[in-house]
DRENTORKOL-3810 file (N, C-alpha, C; in nm, 4 decimals):
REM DRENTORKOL-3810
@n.u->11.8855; n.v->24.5421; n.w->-1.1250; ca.u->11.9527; ca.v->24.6236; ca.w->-1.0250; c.u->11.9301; c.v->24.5684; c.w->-0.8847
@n.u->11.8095; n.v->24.5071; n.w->-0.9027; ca.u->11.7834; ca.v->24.4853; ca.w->-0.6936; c.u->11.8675; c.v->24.3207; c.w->-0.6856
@n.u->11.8775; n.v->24.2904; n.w->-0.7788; ca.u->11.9373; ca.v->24.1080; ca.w->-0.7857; c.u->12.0880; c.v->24.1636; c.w->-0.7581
@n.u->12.1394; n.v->24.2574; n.w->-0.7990; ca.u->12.2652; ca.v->24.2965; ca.w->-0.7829; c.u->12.2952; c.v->24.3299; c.w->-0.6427
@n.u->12.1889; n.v->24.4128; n.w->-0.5794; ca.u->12.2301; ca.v->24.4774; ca.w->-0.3926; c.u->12.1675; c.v->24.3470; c.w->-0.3255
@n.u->12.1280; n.v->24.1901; n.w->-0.4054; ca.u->12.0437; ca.v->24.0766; ca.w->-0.2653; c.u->12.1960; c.v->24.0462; c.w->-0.2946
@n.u->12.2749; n.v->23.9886; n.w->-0.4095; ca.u->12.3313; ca.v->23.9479; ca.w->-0.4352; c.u->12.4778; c.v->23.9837; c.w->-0.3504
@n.u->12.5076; n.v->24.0600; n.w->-0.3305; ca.u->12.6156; ca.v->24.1477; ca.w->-0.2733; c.u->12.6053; c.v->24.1612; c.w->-0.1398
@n.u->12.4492; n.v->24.2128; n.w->-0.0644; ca.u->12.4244; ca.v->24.1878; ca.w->0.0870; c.u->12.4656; c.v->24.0130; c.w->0.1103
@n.u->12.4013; n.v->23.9274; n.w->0.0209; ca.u->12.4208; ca.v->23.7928; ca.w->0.0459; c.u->12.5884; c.v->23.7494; c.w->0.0296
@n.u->12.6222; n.v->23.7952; n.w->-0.0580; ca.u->12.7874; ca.v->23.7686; ca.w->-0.0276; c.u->12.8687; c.v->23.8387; c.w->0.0580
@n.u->12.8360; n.v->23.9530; n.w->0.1423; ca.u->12.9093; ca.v->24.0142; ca.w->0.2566; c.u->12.9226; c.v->23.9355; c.w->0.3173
@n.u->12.7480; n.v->23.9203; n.w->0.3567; ca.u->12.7130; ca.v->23.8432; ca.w->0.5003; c.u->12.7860; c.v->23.6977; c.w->0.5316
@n.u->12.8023; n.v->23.6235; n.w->0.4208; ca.u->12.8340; ca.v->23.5174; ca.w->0.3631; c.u->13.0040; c.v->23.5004; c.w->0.4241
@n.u->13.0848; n.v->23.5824; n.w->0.3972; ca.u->13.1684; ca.v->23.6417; ca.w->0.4481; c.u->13.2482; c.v->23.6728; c.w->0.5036
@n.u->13.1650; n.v->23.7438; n.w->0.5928; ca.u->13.1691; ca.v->23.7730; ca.w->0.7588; c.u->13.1436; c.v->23.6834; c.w->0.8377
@n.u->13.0264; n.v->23.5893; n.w->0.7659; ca.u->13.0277; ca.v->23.4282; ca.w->0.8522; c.u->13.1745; c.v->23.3593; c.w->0.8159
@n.u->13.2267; n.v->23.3581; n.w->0.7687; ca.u->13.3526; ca.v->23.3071; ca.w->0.7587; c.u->13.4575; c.v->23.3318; c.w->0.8687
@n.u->13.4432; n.v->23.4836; n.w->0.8604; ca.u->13.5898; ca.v->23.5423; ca.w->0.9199; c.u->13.5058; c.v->23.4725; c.w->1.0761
@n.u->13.3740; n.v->23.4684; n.w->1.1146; ca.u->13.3400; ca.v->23.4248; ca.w->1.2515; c.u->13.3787; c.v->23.2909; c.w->1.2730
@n.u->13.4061; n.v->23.2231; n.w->1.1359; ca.u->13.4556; ca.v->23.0573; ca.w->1.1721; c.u->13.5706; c.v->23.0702; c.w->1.2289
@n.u->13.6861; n.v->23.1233; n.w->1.1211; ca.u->13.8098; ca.v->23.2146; ca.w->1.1525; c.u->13.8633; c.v->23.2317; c.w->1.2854
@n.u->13.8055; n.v->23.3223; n.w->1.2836; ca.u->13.7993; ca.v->23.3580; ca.w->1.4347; c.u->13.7601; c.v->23.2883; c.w->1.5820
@n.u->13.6478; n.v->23.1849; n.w->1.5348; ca.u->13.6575; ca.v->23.0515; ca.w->1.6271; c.u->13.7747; c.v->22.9925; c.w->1.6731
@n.u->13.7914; n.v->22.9483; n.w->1.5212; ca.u->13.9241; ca.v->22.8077; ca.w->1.5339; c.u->14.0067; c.v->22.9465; c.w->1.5566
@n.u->14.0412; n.v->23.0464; n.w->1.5275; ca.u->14.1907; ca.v->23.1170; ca.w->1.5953; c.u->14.1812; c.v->23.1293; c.w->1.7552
@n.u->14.0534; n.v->23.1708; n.w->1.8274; ca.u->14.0548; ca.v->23.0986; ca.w->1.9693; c.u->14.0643; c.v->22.9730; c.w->2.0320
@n.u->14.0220; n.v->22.9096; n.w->1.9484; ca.u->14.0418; ca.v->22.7695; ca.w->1.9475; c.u->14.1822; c.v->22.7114; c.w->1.9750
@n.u->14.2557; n.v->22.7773; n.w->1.9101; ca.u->14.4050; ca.v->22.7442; ca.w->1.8652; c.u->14.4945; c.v->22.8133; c.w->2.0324
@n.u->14.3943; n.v->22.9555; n.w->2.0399; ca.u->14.5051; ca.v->23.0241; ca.w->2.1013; c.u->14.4904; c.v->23.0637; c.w->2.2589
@n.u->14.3731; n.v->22.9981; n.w->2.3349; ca.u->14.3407; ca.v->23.0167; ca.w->2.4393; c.u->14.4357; c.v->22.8867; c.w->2.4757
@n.u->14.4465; n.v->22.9284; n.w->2.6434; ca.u->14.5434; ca.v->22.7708; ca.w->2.6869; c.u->14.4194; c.v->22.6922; c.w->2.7837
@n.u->14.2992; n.v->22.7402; n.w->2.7902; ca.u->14.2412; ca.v->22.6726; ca.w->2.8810; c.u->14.0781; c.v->22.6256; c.w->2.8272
@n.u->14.0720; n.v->22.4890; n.w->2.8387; ca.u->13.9625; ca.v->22.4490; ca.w->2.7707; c.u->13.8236; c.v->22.4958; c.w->2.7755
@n.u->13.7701; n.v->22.5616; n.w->2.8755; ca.u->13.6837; ca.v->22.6332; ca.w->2.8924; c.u->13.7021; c.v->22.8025; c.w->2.7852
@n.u->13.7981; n.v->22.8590; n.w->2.8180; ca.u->13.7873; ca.v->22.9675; ca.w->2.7581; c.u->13.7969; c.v->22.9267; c.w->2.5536
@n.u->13.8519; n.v->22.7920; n.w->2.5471; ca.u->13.8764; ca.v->22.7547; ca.w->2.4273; c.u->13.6976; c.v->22.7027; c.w->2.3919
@n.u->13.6400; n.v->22.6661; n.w->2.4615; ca.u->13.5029; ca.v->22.5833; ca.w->2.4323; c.u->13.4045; c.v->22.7265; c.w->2.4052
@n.u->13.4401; n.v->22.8630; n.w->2.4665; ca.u->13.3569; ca.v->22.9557; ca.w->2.4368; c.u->13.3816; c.v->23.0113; c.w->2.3377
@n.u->13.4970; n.v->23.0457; n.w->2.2968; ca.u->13.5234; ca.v->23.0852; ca.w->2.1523; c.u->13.5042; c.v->23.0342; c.w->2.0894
@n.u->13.4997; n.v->22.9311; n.w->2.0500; ca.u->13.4394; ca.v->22.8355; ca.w->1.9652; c.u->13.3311; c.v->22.8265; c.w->1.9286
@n.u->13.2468; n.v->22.8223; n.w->2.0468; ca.u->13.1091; ca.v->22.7994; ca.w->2.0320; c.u->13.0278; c.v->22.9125; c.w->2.0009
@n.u->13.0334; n.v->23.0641; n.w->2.0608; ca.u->12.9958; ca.v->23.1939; ca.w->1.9919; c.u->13.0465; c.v->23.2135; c.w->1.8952
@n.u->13.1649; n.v->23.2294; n.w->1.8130; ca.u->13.2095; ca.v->23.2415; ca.w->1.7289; c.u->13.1244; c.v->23.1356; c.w->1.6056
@n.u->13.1625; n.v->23.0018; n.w->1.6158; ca.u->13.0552; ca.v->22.9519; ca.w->1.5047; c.u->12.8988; c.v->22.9396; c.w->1.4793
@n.u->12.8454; n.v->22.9635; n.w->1.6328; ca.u->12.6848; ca.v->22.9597; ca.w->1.5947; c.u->12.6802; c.v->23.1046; c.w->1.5153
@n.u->12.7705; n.v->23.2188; n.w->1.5620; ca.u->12.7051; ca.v->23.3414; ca.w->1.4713; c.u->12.7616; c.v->23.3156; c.w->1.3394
@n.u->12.8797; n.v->23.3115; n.w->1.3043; ca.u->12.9202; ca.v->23.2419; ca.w->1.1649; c.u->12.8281; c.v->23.1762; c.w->1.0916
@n.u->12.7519; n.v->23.0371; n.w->1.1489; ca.u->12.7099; ca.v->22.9664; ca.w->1.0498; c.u->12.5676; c.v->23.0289; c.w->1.0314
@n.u->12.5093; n.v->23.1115; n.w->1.1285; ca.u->12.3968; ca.v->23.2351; ca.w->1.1570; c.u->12.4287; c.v->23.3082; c.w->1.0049
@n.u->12.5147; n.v->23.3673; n.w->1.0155; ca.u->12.5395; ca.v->23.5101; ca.w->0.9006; c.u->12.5768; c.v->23.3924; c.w->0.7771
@n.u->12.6153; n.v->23.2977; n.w->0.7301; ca.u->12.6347; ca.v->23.1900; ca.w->0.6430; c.u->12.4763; c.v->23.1764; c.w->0.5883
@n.u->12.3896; n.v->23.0922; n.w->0.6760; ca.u->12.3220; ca.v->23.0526; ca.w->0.6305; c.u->12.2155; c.v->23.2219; c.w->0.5913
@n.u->12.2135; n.v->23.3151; n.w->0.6869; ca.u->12.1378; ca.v->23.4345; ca.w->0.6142; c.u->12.1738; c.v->23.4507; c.w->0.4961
@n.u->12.3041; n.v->23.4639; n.w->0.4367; ca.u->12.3419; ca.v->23.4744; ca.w->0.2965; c.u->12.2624; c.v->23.4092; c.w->0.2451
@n.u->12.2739; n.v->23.2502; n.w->0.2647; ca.u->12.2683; ca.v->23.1542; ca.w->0.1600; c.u->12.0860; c.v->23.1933; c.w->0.1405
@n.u->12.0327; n.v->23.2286; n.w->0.2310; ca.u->11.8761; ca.v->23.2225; ca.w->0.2014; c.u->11.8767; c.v->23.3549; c.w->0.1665
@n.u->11.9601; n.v->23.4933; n.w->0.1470; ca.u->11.9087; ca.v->23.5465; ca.w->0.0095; c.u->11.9411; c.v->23.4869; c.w->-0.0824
@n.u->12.0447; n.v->23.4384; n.w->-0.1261; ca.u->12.0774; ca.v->23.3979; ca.w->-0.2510; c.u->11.9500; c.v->23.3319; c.w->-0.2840
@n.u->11.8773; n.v->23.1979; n.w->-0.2437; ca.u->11.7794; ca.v->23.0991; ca.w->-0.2878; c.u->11.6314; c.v->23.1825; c.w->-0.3036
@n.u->11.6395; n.v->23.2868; n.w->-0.2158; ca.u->11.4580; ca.v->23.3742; ca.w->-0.2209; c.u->11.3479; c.v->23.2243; c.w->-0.2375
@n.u->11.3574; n.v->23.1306; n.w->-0.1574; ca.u->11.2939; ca.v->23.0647; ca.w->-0.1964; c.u->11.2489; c.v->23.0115; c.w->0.0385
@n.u->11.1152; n.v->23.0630; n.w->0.0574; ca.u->11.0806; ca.v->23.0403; ca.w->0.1832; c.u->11.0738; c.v->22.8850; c.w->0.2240
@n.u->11.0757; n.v->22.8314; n.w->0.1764; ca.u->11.0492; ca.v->22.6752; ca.w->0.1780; c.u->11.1914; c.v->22.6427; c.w->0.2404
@n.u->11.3390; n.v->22.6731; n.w->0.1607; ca.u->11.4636; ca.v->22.7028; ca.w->0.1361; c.u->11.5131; c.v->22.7568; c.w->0.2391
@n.u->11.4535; n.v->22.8573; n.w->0.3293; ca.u->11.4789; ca.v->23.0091; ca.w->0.3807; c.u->11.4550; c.v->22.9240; c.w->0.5358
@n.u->11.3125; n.v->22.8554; n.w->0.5128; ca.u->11.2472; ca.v->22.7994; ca.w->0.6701; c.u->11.3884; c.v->22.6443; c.w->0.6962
@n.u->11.4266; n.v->22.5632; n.w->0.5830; ca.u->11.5184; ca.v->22.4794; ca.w->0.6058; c.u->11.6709; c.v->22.5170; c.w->0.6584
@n.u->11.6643; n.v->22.6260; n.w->0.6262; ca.u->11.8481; ca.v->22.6729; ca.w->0.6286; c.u->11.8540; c.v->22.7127; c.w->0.7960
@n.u->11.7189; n.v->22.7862; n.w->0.8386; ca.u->11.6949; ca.v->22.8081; ca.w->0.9896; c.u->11.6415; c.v->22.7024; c.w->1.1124
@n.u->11.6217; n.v->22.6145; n.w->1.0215; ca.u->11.5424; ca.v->22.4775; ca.w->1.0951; c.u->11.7469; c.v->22.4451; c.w->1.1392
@n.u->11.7877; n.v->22.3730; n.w->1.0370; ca.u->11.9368; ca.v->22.3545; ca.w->1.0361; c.u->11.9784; c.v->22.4060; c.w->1.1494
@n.u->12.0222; n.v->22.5821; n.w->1.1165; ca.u->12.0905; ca.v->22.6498; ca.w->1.2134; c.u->12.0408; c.v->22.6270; c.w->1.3943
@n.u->11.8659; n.v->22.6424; n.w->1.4024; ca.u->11.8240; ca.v->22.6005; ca.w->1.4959; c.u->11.8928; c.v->22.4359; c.w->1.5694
@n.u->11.9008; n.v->22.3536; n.w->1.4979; ca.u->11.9069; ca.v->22.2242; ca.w->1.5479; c.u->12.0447; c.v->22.2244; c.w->1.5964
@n.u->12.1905; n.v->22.2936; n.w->1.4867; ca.u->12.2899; ca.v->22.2976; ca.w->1.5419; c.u->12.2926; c.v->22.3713; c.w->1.6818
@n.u->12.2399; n.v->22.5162; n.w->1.6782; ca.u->12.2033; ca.v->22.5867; ca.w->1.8163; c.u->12.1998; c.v->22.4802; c.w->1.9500
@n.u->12.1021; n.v->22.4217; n.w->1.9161; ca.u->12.0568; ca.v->22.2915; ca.w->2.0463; c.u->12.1702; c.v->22.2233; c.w->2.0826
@n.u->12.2283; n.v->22.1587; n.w->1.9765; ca.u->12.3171; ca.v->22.0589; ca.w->1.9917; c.u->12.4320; c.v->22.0797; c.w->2.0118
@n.u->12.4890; n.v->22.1928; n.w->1.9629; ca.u->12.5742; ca.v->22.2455; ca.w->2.0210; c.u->12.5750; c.v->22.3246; c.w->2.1902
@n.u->12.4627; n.v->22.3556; n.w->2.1872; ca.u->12.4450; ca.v->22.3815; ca.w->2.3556; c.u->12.4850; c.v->22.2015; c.w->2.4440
@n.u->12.4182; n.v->22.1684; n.w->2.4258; ca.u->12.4501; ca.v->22.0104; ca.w->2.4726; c.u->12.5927; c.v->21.9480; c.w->2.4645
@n.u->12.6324; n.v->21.9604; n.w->2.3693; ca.u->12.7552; ca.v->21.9410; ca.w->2.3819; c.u->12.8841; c.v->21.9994; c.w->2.4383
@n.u->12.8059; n.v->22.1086; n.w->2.4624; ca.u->12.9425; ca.v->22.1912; ca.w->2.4889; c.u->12.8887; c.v->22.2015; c.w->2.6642
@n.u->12.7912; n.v->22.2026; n.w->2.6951; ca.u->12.7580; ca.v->22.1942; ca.w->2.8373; c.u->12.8622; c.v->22.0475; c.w->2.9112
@n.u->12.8291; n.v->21.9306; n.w->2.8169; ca.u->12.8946; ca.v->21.8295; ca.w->2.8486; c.u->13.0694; c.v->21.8248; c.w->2.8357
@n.u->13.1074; n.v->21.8857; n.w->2.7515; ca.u->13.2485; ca.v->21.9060; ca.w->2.7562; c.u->13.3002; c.v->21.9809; c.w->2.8608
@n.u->13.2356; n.v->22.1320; n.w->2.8676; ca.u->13.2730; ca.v->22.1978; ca.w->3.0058; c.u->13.2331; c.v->22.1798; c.w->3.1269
@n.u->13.1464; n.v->22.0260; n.w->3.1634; ca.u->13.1701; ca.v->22.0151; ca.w->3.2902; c.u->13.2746; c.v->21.8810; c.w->3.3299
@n.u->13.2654; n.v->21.7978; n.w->3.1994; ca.u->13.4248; ca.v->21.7192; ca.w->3.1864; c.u->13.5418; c.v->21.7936; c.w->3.2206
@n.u->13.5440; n.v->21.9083; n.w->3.1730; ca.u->13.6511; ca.v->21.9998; ca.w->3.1788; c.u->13.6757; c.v->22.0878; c.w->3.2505
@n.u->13.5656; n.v->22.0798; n.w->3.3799; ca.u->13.5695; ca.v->22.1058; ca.w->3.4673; c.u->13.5907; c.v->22.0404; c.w->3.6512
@n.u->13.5679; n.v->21.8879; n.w->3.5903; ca.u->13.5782; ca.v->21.7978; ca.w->3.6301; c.u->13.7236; c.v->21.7305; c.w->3.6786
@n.u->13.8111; n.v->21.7537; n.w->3.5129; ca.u->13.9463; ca.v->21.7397; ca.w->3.5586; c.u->14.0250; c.v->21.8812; c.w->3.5935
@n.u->14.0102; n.v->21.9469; n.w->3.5794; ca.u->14.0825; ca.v->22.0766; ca.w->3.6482; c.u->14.0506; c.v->22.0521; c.w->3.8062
@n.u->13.9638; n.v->22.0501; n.w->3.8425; ca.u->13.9278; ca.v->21.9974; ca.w->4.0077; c.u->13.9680; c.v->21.8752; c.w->4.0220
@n.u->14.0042; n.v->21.7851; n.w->3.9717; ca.u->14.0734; ca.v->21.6400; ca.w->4.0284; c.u->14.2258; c.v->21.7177; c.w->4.0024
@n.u->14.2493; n.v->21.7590; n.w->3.9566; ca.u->14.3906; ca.v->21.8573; ca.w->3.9101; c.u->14.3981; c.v->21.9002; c.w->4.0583
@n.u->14.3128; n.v->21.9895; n.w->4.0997; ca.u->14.3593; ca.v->22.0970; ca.w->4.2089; c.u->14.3791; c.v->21.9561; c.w->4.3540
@n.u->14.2906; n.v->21.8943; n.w->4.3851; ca.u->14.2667; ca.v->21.7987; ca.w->4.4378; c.u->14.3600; c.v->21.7256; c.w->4.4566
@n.u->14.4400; n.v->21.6883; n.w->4.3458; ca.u->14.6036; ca.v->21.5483; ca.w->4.3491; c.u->14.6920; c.v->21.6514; c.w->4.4435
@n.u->14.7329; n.v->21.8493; n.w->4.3869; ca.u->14.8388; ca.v->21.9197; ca.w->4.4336; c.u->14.8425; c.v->21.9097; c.w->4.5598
@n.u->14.7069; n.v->21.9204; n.w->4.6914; ca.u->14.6317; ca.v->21.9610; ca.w->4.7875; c.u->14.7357; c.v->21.8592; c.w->4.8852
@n.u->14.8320; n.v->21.8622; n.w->5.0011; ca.u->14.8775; ca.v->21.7431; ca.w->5.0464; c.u->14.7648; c.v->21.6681; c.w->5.1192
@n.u->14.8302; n.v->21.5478; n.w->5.1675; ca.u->14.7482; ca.v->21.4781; ca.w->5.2122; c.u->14.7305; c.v->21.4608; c.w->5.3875
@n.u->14.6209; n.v->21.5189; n.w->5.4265; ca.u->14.6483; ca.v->21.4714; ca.w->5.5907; c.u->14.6182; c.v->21.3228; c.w->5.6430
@n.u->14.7209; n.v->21.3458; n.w->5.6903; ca.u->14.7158; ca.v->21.1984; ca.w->5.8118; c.u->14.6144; c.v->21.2212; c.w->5.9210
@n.u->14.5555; n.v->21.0614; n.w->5.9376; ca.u->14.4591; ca.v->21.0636; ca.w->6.0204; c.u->14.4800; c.v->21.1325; c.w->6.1679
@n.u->14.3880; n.v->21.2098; n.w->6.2366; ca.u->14.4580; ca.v->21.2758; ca.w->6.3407; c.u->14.5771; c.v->21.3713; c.w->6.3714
@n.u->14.5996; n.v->21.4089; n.w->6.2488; ca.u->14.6830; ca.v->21.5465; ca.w->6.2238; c.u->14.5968; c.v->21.6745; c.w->6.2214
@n.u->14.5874; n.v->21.7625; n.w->6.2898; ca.u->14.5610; ca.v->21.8856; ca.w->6.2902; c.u->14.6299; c.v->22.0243; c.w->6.2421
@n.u->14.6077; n.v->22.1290; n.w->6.1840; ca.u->14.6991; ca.v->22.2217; ca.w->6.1173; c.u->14.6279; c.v->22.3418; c.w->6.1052
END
């Protein structure tokens, strides 16, 4: 009976990390601006692969198993911070050379 309610909490959760991938890539898809696209993304799958890997370590009941699946999630955590720091200031970078080209240009000794 209790293998039946780990079994079932572990496949909700399992899940629901999905629909959070889901739901990533559907912001992903549907924001028009790379910043608001880099945050959906990035909350959306760290909790996803969060509620993923909780499943997967009831399913295994095995701590050895349990400490690897969170080591994992931890390392993506990091690296995905890093990366996405570096994309959104690229991407912040050209939106301001963007605003910068529209801006006209003054001539030397023009006042306005």
């Amino acid at each position: 009976m209790t293998m039946w309610i780990i079994h079932s909490l572990a496949s909700i959760s399992i899940l629901i990390g999905l629909l959070f991938f889901i739901a990533g890539t559907l912001g992903l898809l549907r924001f028009s601006d790379d910043l608001s696209r880099l945050h959906a993304l990035t909350k959306a799958d760290n909790l996803g692969l969060g509620l993923v890997l909780l499943g997967m370590a009831m399913l295994f009941l095995s701590l050895n198993i349990t400490l690897k699946l969170f080591l994992i999630w931890a390392l993506v955590i990091i690296s995905a911070a890093a990366v996405s720091h570096v994309i959104g200031q690229r991407a912040y970078q050209q939106q301001r050379k963007k605003q910068l080209n529209k801006q006209p240009n003054k001539q030397v000794g023009e006042t306005r």
